[in-house]
N, C-alpha and C positions, 0 to 999 in steps of 0.2 A: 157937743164936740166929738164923741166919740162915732156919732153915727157918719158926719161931716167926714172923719177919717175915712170909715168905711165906704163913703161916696167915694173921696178922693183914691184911695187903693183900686175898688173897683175899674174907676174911670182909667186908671194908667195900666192896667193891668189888661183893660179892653183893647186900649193902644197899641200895649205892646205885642198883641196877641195879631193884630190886625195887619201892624206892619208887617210881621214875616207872611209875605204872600206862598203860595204856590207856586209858582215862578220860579223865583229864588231858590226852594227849596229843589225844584227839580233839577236847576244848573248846576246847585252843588255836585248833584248825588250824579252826575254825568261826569263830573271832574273826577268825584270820589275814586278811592281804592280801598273798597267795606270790605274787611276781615272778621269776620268772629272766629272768636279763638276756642271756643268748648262747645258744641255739640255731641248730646250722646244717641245720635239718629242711628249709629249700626247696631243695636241691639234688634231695633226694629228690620231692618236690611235684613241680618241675619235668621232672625228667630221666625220673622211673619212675612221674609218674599216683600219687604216694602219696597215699594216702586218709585226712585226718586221724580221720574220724570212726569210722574201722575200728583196733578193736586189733588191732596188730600181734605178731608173735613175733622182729620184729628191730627193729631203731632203738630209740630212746630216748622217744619223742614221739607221742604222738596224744590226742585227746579223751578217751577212757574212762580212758587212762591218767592224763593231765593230771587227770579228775577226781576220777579215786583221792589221786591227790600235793595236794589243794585251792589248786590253782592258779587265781590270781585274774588273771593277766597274764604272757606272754610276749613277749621280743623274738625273732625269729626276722631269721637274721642272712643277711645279702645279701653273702655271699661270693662271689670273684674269683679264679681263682688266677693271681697274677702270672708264675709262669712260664710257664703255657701263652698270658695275653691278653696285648696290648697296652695301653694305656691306653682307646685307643676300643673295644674289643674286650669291655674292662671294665666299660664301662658301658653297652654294648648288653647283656652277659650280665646286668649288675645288671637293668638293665628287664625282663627275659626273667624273672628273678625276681619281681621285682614284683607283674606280671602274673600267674605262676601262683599267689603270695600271695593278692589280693584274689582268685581266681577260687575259688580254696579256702574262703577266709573265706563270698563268698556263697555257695558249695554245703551251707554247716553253719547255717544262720541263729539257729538256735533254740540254739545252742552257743556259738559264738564270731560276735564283730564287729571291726572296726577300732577302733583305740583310737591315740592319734596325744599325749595330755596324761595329765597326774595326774588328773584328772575325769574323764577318760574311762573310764579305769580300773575307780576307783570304781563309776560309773553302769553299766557291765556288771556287775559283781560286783552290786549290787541287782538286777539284770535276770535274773541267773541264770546270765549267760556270762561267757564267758574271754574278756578282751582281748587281741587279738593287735597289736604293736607291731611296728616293722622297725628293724635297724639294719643299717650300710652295715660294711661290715669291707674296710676296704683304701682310702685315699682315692685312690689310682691310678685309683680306679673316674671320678672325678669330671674326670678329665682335665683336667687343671692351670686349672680353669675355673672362676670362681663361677658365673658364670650356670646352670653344668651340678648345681654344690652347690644351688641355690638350686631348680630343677626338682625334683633328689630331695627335698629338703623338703617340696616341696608336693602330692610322692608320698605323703607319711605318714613317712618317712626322719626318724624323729628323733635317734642320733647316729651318731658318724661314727669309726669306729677311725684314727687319720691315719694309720698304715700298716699292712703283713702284715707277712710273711718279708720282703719286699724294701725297699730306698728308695722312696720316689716322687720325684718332681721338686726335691720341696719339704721331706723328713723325711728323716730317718735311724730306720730299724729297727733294735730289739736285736739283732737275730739277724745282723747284718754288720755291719763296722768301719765308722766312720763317715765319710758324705764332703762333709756340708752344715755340720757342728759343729749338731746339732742341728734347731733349726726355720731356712728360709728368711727372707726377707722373705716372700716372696708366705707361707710357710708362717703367716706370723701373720694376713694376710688372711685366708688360710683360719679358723683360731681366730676372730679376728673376726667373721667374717661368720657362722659357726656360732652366736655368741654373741645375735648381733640375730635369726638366724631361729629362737632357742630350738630350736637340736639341742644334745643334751650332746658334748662332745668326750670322744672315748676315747682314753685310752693305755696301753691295752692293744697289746704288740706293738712300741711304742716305742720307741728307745733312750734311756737315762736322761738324756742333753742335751736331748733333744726333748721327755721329762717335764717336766725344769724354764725349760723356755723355752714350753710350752703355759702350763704353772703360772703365768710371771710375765705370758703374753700375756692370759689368759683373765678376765673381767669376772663370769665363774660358777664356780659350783665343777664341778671334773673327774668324769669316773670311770674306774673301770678293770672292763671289761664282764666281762672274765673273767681274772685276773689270780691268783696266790697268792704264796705270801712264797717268797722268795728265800734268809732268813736259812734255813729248812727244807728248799730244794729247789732247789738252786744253779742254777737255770734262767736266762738274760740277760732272758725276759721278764715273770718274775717281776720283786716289788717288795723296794726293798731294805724296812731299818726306816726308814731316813731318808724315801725316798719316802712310804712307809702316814702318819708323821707329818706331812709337807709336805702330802699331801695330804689328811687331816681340820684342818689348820690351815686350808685353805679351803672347807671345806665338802665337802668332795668323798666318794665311797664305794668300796671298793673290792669288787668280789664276786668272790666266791672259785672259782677254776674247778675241777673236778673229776678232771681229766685225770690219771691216774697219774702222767705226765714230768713234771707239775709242785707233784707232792706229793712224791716220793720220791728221795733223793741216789742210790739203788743203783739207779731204774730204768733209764738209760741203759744201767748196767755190764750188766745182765741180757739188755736188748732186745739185744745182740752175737749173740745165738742165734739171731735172727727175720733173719740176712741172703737165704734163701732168700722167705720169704714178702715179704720188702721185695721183692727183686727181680720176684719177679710180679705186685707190685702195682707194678712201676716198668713194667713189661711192659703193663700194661692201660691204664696211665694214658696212654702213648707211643701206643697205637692207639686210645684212643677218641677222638673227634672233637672241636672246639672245640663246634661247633652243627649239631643233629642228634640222630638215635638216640644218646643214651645211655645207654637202658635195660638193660644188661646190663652196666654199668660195676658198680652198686652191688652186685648179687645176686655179681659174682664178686669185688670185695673183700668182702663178707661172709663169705664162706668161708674167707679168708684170714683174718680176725679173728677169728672162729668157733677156729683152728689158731693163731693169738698167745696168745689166751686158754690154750689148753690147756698151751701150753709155758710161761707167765710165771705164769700164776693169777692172783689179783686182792690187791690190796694190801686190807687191814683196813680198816673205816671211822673209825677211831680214827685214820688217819694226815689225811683230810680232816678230822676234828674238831680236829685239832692244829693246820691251819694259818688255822681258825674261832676258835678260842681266842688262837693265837697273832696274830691281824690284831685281835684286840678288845685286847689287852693295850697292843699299841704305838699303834694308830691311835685307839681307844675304839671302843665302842659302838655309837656312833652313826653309824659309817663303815662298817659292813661288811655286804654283803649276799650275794644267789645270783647264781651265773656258770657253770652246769655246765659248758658246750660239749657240751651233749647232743650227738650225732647227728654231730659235726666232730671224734672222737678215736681213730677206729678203735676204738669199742666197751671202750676200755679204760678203766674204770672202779670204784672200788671195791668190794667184795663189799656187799651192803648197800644202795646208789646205783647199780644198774644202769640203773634209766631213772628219769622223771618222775616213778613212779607212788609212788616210795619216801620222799617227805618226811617223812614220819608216822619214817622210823629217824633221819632226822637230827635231827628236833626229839626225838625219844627221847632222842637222844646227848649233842644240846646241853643238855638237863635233868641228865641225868648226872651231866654236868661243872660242873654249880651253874649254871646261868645260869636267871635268874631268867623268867618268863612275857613278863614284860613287854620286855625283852631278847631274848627271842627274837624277839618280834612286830616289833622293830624290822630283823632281819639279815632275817628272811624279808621281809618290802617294804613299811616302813615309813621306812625310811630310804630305799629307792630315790624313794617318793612325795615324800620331802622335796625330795630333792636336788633332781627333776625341777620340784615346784614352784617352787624356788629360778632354776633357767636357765628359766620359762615366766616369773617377774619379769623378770630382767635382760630378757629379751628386750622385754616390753611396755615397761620404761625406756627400753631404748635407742631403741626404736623410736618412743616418744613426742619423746625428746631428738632427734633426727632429725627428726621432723617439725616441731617447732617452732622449727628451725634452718632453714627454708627461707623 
């Protein structure tokens, strides 16, 4: 009996694999408008002269690759790392990013542009290009300052992760016990003022008091840039069910990040093997410099990754489908979108999803598992468009309700 099962599963399982052609999956991905919402590809821009419009054979991220995966828009994310900066330190390095961002963008013209709204978007995607977007990861960056929040917006900075690994002044992070209960005061100014200059607010990274205290602060709906389920992959910066619900009750979306550690309950148990390649990469990170030559940081954690990979293997793509399936079940439909963390996870990523260029297996997968055309066109950036148009309203509300209050 038991093996007669195993016929029969196999046998439907053949099927279903069969019926989603090539075909299909191409016409989608023509209609699509693919957003990923978290890329951390400008460290490499910045640090090592990476060339977007050259394929690469490491990272996850460049043009030809981008146009293999039909990617219509990118956020590319303006990471900080809190233990090495200070808070000033943070937002010189964010600008340092910035800067090599747009100097990227104009060297590709005919590729990619700045894209800063949901219409912008759009209007490159009829134009031919990929919009490239920014977002701020770590509000440390912003040093406890609106005026300094308010600058990076008018860099093109539309949201804003309110924290990393660490607290800021004003949040509590998943990743350490908490010492503010959540958001500050000033920490809801910040949400606020986020809300009138239309950045989405992220919490991604958050700890769950400072989710529901954005949630009751915020006049728009949230998101979560690169986030997965918690109920799958007991991670603190994962989302519970409760969250994924709380947050499609306000509009909000969550995209799904790709990272191994936060798909799999056994990957921690596993990574216990990698403490020599931890340590040299604790080695490299300790001598290379705040600002300055960096160029030799990423080429020798590659090779360290390059030697994680070989020891761990890559987890199945059926396990990222699981926590895609499982974020539409609790959250619906209509909330879930792309969060890879291309390029920000030590390379470690599903067999299937190793870089940008692989979208065409994921909309395969998500066909698979029954989800309908029109359902997918929503997680791939459909739903990102919404939400976005939804905080470019509040913001023109408020900003109208403001003026007319003077």
């Amino acid at each position: 009996m038991q093996r007669l099962a195993i016929s029969l599963l196999l046998a439907y399982s053949a099927t279903a694999q069969s019926s989603v052609n090539a075909a299909r999956v191409d016409r989608l991905l023509e209609r699509a408008v693919v957003i990923d919402l978290h890329d951390d590809t400008p460290q490499m821009i910045l640090d090592e002269g990476y060339n977007l419009g050259e394929k690469h054979d490491y990272g996850q991220v460049d043009i030809p690759r981008m146009r293999t995966g039909h990617v219509s828009g990118l956020f590319l994310s303006l990471w900080t790392d809190s233990d090495r900066y200070t808070p000033g330190e943070s937002m010189h390095r964010a600008l340092q990013l910035i800067d090599a961002v747009r100097r990227e963008i104009a060297r590709h013209p005919g590729d990619v542009e700045m894209a800063t709204t949901s219409a912008d978007i759009l209007a490159a995607r009829k134009r031919g290009r990929i919009a490239i977007l920014m977002g701020l990861e770590g509000g440390y960056a912003i040093d406890s300052d609106l005026s300094v929040l308010r600058s990076f917006a008018e860099l093109g900075v539309r949201y804003v992760t309110l924290t990393h690994t660490n607290h800021t002044p004003w949040a509590d992070s998943a990743s350490l016990a908490g010492t503010h209960n959540g958001l500050t005061d000033f920490g809801r100014q910040v949400v606020r003022e986020m809300n009138r200059l239309g950045m989405m607010v992220d919490i991604s990274h958050v700890s769950d008091k400072t989710f529901l205290d954005a949630l009751e602060t915020s006049s728009a709906p949230l998101i979560a840039s690169h986030s997965s389920s918690r109920a799958l992959a007991n991670a603190p910066r994962n989302m519970t069910d409760d969250m994924l619900r709380a947050l499609a009750a306000k509009g909000g979306v969550v995209h799904i990040n790709y990272y191994e550690g936060f798909l799999d309950n056994g990957f921690a148990e596993r990574e216990k093997v990698l403490k020599a390649e931890q340590a040299e990469q604790n080695a490299i990170d300790d001598r290379t410099p705040k600002f300055g030559d960096r160029s030799q940081n990423g080429p020798a954690v590659r090779k360290i990754n390059a030697r994680r990979i070989a020891k761990l293997g890559r987890l199945p793509l059926s396990r990222l489908l699981d926590h895609f399936e499982h974020a539409v079940k609790v959250a619906g439909v209509d909330h879930v979108g792309l969060g890879s963390d291309f390029d920000g996870a030590d390379d470690l990523f599903p067999e299937g999803m190793e870089d940008i260029s692989k979208t065409p297996n994921l909309v395969r997968g998500l066909m698979e598992r029954g989800f309908s055309d029109e359902d997918i066109l929503k997680i791939l950036g459909g739903n990102t468009l919404r939400v976005m148009r939804e905080v470019e309203q509040v913001s023109r509300r408020l900003k109208a309700e403001a003026g007319a209050n003077r």
